[in-house]
SEFIKOL-94232 format. One line per field, with one value per residue (C-alpha): residue in one letter; x, y, z; residue number from 1. Coordinates in nm, 2 decimals. Each point is the difference from the previous one (the first is absolute). Layout:
! residues N
aa <- [A;...]
X <- [X;...]
Y <- [Y;...]
Z <- [Z;...]
i <- [NUM;...]
//
This chain:
! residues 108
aa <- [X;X;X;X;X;X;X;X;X;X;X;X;X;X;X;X;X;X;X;X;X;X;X;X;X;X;X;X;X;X;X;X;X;X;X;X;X;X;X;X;X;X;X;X;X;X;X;X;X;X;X;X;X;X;X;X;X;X;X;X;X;X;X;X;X;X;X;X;X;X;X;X;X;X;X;X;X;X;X;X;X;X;X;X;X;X;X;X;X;X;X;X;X;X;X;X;X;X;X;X;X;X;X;X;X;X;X;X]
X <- [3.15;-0.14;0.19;-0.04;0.11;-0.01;0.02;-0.02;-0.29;-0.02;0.14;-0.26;0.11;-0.21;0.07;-0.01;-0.05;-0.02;-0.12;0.00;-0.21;-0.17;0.14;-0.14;0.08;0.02;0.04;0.13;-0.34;-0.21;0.14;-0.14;0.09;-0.26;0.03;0.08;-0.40;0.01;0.29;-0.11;0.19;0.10;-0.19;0.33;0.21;-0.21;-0.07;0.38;0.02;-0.27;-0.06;-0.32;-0.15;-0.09;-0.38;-0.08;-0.27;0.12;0.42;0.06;-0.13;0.17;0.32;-0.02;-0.05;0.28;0.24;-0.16;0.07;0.37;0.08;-0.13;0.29;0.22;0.12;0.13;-0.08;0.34;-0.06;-0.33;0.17;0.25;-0.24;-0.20;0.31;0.06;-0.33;-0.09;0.35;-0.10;-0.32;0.21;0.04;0.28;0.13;0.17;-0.03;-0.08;-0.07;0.03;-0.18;0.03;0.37;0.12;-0.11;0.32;0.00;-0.04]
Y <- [-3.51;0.26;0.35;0.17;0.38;0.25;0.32;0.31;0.27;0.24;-0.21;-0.25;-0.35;-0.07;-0.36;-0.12;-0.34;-0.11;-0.34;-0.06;0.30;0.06;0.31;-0.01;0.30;-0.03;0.29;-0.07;0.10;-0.18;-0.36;-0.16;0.04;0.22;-0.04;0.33;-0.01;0.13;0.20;0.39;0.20;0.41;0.20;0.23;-0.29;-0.13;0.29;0.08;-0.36;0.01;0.34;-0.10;-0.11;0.36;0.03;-0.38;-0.08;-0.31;0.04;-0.25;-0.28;0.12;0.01;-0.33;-0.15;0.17;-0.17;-0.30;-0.01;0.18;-0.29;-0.28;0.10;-0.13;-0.34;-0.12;0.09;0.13;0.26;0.07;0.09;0.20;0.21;0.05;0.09;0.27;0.13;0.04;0.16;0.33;0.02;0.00;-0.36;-0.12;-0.37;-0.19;-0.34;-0.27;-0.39;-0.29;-0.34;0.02;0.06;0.25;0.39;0.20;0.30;0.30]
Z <- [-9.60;0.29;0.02;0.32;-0.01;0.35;-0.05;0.25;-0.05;0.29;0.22;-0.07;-0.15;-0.31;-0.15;-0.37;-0.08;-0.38;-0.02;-0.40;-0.16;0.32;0.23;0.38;0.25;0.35;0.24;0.38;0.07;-0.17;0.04;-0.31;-0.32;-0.30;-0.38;-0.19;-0.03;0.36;0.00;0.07;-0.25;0.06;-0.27;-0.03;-0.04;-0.31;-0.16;0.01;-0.14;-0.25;-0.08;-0.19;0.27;0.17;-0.07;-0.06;0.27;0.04;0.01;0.31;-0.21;-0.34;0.20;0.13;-0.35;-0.15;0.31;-0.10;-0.38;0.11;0.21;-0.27;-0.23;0.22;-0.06;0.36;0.38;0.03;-0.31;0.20;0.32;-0.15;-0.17;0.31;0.23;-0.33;-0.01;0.35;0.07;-0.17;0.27;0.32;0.05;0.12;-0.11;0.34;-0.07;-0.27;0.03;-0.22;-0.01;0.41;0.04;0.24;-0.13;-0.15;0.09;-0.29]
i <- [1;2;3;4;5;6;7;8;9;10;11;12;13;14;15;16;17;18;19;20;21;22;23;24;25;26;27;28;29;30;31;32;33;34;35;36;37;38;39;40;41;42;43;44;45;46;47;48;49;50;51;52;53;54;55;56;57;58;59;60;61;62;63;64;65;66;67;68;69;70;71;72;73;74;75;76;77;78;79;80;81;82;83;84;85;86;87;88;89;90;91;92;93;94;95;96;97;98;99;100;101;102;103;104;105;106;107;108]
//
């Protein structure tokens, strides 16, 4: 089952799809969709997140694997999305829609 989430981040529509264990982005800009290899992370944002993180040369990628092992925990897409929706909440973003197995987005 595909989860579609669109959420609002400076005006800008960023969209979440979780496909399984797989999370692709999408801005309005972009057009196609990145893995959360190729998302660009804030360095304020994750060192608020992972305070550890602060003098590792390499925090982008550290980041990105914790997200990873974080969203393996969860047993279903649903669980997944929920999280995500949680978790990106507390950086600005703003949750508008969500979308089902292709049925008509409810809104949030």
């Amino acid at each position: 089952m595909t989860v579609g989430i669109i959420f609002d981040y400076a005006s800008e529509p960023i969209e979440v799809r979780v496909e399984g264990v797989n999370i692709l982005f999408r801005t309005a800009q972009s057009g196609y969709f990145a893995t959360i290899d190729g998302i660009k992370l804030d360095y304020v944002g994750v060192c608020r997140e992972f305070p550890d993180l602060e003098n590792a040369s390499d925090w982008q990628k550290q980041a990105v694997e914790r997200f990873k092992k974080k969203i393996m925990e969860f047993k279903t897409e649903m669980a997944r999305a929920e999280y995500i929706i949680s978790d990106l909440k507390k950086f600005g973003y703003v949750p508008m829609y969500m979308q089902q197995k292709g049925f008509r987005p409810i809104k949030l």
